[in-house]
C-alpha positions in Angstrom: -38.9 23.0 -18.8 -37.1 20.0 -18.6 -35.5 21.3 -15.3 -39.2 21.8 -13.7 -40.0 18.2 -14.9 -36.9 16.7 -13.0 -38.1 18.8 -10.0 -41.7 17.6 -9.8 -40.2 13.8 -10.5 -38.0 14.5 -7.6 -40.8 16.1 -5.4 -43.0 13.1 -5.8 -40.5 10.6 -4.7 -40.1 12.5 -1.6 -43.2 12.4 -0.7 -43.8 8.7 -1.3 -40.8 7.9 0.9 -42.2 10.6 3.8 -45.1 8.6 3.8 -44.0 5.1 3.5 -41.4 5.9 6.6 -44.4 7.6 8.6 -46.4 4.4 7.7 -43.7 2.6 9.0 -43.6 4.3 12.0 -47.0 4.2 12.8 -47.3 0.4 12.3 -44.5 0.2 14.9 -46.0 2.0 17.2 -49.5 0.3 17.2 -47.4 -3.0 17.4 -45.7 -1.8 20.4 -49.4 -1.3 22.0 -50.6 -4.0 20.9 -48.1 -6.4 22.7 -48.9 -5.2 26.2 -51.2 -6.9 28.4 -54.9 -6.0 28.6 -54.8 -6.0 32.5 -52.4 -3.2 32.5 -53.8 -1.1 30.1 -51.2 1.5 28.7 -49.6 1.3 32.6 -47.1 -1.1 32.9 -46.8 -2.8 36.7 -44.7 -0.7 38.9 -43.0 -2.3 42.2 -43.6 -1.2 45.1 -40.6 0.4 47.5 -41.7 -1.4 50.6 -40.0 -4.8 49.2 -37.4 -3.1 47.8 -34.3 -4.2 50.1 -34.4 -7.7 51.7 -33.3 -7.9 55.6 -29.7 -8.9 55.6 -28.2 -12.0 57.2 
């Protein structure tokens, strides 16, 4: 008995730290959204290949 107690102790930690580090995770994640521009959208700004080289001397 005492064995199954130790078990479900144990069980129920794990499961608190799954979902404290998925929590984590997830707050990261809408921070990383949340710090791009609006203009943009989810698209950051990509350069164009025309420009790309400048005409030498």
């Amino acid at each position: 008995m005492f064995e199954y107690q130790l078990h479900e102790i144990r069980h129920a930690e794990l499961v608190r730290r799954a979902e404290s580090e998925w929590l984590a995770r997830h707050v990261r994640r809408a921070g990383r959204t949340g710090r791009r521009p609006a203009a943009h959208g989810s698209e950051g700004p990509v350069s164009g290949s025309r420009n790309r080289h400048e005409q030498g001397a």
